[in-house]
N, C-alpha and C positions, 0 to 999 in steps of 0.2 A: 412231720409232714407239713406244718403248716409255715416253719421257717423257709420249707424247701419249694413251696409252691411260691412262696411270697420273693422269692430270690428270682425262682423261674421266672415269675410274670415281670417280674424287672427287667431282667438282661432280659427280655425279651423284646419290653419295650426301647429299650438302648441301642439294640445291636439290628434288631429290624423294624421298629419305628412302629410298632402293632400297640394300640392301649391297649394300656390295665382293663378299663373299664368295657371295651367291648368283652375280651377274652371273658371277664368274669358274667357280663350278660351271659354269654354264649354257655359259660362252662354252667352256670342256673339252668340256662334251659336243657342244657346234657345230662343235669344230674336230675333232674324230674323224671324225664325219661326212664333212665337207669334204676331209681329207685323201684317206679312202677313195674318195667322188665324183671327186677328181679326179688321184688315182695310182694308182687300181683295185686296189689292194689290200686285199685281204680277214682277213689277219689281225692276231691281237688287237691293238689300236693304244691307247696309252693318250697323253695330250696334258698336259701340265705345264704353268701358267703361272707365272713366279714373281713375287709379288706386290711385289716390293721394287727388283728392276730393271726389270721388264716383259718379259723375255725370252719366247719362250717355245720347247719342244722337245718331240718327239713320239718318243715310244718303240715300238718293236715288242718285246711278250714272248712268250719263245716259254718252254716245255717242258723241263727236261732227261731226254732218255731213252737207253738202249741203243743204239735202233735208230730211226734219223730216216728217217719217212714222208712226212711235207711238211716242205721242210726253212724255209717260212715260221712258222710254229707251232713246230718243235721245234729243239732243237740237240742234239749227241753229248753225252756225259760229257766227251770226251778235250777236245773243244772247250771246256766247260765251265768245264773243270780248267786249261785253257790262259788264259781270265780270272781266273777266282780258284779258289785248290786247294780251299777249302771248301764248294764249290757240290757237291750227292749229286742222286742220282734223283728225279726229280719239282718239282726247286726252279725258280723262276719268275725268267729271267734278262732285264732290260729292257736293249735294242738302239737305240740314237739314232740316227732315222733320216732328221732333220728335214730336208727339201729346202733346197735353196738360196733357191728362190724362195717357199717358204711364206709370208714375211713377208706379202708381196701377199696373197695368201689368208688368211693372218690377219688382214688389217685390213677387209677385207670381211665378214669372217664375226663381225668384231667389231664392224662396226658394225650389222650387223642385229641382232645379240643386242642390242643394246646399247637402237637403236630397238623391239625385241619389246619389252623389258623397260620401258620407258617408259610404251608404250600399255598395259599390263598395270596398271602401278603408277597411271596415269589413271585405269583402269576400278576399279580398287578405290575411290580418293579416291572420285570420284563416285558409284560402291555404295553406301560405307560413308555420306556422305552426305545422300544421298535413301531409304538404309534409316530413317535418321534419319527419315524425313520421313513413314512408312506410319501409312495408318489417321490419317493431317492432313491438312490443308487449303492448298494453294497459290495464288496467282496464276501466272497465266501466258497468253503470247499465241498466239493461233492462226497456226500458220504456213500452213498447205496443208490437203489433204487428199485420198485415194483412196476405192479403193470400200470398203474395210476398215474405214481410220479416218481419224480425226482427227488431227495431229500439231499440240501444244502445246508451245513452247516453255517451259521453267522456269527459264535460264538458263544451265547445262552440260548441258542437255543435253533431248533432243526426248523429250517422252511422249505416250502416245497414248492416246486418246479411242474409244473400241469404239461399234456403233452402240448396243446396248443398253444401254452408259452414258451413252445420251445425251439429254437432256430432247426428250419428241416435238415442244413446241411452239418449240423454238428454232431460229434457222437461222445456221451460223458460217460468219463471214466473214473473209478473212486481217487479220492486225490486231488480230482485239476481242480485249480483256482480261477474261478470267472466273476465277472461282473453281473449281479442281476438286479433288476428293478423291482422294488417294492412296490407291487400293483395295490396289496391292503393287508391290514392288521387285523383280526378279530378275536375277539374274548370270549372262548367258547368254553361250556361247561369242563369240558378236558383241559383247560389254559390256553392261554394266547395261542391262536394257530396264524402264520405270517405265510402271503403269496407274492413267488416273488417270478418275472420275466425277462426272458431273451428279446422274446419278440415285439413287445410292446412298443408303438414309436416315441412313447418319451423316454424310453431307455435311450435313443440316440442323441435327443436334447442334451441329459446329463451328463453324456460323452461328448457333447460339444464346449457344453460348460466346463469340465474336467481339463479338457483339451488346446481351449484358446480361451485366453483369459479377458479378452474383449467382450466373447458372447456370457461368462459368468459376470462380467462388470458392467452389463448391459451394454455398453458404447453399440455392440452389432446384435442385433435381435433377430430370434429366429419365428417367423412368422408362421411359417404352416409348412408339415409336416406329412409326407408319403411314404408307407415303407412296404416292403413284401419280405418279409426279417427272412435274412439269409441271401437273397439274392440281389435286391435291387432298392436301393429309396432315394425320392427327391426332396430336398430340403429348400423353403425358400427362405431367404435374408433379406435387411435392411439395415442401413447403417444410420441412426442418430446425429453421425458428426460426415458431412458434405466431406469433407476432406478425407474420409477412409471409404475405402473400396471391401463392400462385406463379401464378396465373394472370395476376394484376394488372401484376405483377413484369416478365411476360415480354410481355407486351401495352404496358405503358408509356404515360406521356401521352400521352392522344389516337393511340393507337396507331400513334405514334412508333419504336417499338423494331423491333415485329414487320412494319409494312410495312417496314423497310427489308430485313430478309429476306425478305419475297414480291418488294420490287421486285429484289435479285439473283438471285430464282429464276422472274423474267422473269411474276409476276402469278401464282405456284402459291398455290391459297387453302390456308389454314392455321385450322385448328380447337386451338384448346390449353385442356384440360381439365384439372381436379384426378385426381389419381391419391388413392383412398381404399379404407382395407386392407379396407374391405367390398365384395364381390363385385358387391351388390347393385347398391350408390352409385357404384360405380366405371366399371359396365357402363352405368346410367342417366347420367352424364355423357359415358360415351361417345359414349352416338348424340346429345349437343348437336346441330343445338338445338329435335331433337324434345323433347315431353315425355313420361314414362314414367310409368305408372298400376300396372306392377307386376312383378317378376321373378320369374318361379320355375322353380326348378332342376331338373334330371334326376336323380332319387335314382339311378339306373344309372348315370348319365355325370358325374360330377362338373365335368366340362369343357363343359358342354352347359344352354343354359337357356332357358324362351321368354322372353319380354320383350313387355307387352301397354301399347298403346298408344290414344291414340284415337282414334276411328275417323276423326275429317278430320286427323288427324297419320299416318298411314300411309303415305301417298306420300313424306311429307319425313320420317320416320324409317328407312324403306329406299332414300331417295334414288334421283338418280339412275342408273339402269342399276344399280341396288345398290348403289351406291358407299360412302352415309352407313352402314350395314349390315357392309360389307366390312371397309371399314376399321377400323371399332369394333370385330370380330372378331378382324382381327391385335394393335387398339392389345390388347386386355384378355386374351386368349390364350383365350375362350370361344367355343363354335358358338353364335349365336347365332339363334334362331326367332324373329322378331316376328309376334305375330296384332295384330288389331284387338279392342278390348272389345266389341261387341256378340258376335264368336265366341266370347269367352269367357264370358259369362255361362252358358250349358249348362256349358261348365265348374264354373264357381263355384258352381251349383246344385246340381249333382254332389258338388264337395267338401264342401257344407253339408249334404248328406244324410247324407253315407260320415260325418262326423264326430257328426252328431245320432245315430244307430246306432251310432257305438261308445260313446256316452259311453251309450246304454240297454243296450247288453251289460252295459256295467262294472257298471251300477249293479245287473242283473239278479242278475250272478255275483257280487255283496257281499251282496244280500237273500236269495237262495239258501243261501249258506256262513256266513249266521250262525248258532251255535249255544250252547242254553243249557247252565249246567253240567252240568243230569242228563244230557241230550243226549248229552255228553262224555263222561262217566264209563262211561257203554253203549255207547259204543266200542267194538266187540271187533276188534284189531289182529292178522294175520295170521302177522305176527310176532314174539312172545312178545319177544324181548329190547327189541323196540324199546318196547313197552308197560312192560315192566319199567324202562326210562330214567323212563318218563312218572309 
């Protein structure tokens, strides 16, 4: 047995990368156990394995004291001094107490540790992994599914698909092969458990990445992202190099590029706009492919602005059910109000008034405060030092 363990805990360490030296910690503490379970004895028990023959022996320590209360825990002085005369009060004397039949129960109890420690060192590879793999993009096949989830095969191992990561307009079948996002990894007592999404919107980044090798080489970056997965998402760009157009970039010949990410995200329409550091121009590409007559801002809310449109573009710039509206609100990170121009002309009227009035204040309180120098000099200032400056 002990050629045969000493071999085990080799290729063990070789072939799955698990030490000697935990295993045999571990298998100490398995075989104390086991002893106790199955000789009912209760005191202190310590288990030795020696790493170079494979033998192994189990000791009982007890106590030395005066006066022995349980004589399993303690032993006398006189006893003590009868093993070695150097042994005093309080010293900790180990007893070998190793059954005959232990071997048996050691080999049992070595090879559960043996297999714990396996599936353990599985569950990490696999962890370590598909940690590797969070907030990316995989293939994988659909194997089943309950009322919960979905279960995607990735290769080592089943991930699961939530309903709410799941595109409304798709319906999965055992077999298909799809794309999904690794939303996160966790190491849960039952092993690595992996969540993976349709819906999520950097699932559509990594299919941009995938897709056009400009936005994976950074040259066109994708700034902020709107999605309603399955139906509808706006995608805003910017391009690093003046000389490429990211709109164009990502659209591609004859729009080449970006159906082949609508047709993996099973026909979700895709709106991709210029991202521009003006609020204005940025928000006005947003609601593509209304047109926009004019934006103006909430001096209160700096996050907040109307957006006046016209009047037969008003259903297609707040879209359907809100949609075109909605979206352009999360793509640009502003509350967005669209009116129509004919409600704003009272507006407009308004602001031509408030502005013709102040520019006739101004001009009042300049025609008012001009003064000539006798004017001046008759000045009489209520404050002596300050007239003494003048």
């Amino acid at each position: 047995m002990s050629k045969e363990m000493l071999n085990a805990l080799d290729a063990l360490e070789a072939e799955k990368g698990i030490s000697k030296e935990i295993v045999i910690e571990a298998l100490e503490a398995a075989l104390v156990s086991a002893y106790k379970r199955h000789y009912g004895q209760a005191q202190n028990v310590e288990v030795e394995f020696d790493g170079k023959k494979g033998n192994i022996h189990v000791y009982a320590v007890k106590e030395v004291t005066e006066e022995v209360m349980d004589s399993q825990l303690e032993v006398s002085l006189k006893d003590a001094m009868a093993v070695n005369k150097a042994y005093e009060l309080g010293d900790k004397i180990r007893f070998e107490v190793t059954p005959k039949d232990f071997g048996r129960i050691a080999a049992q109890t070595a090879k559960q540790v043996i297999l714990q420690r396996v599936r353990e060192a599985e569950r990490n590879i696999i962890y370590n992994e598909f940690s590797a793999y969070e907030n990316d993009i995989m293939q994988g096949i659909v194997e089943r599914q309950d009322r919960r989830y979905i279960y995607v095969n990735l290769g080592k191992i089943e991930a699961v698909l939530s309903k709410q990561d799941q595109m409304p307009n798709e319906f999965y079948q055992p077999h298909d092969r799809i794309k999904v996002y690794v939303s996160r990894v966790e190491n849960t007592s039952k092993g690595p458990q992996v969540f993976v999404s349709r819906s999520h919107p950097d699932l559509l980044k990594r299919l941009f990445e995938q897709e056009i090798p400009e936005v994976y080489d950074g040259i066109v970056e994708i700034v902020s992202i709107a999605r309603e997965a399955g139906d509808r998402s706006k995608v805003s760009v910017r391009s690093a190099d003046p000389n490429i157009d990211p709109v164009g970039t990502c659209v591609g010949p004859k729009g080449q590029r970006v159906q082949a990410i609508v047709n993996e995200l099973k026909g979700e329409n895709m709106d991709i706009v210029e991202w521009n550091e003006d609020p204005a121009i940025f928000i006005s590409n947003a609601l593509n492919p209304a047109q926009v007559v004019d934006v103006i801002f909430d001096p209160e809310n700096h996050k907040a602005c109307t957006v006046v449109v016209p009047d037969y573009q008003l259903s297609l710039a707040i879209g359907k059910r809100g949609q075109n509206a909605r979206l352009a609100a999360k793509l640009t990170g502003f509350k967005i109000d669209i009116k129509p121009e004919s409600e704003m002309e009272e507006f407009y009227a308004q602001q031509a008034e408030n502005e013709a009035a102040a520019e006739e204040t101004f001009e009042d309180v300049n025609t008012d405060t001009v003064l000539t120098s006798d004017e001046y000099e008759n000045i009489e200032f209520e404050d002596k030092s300050v007239e003494e400056e003048f």
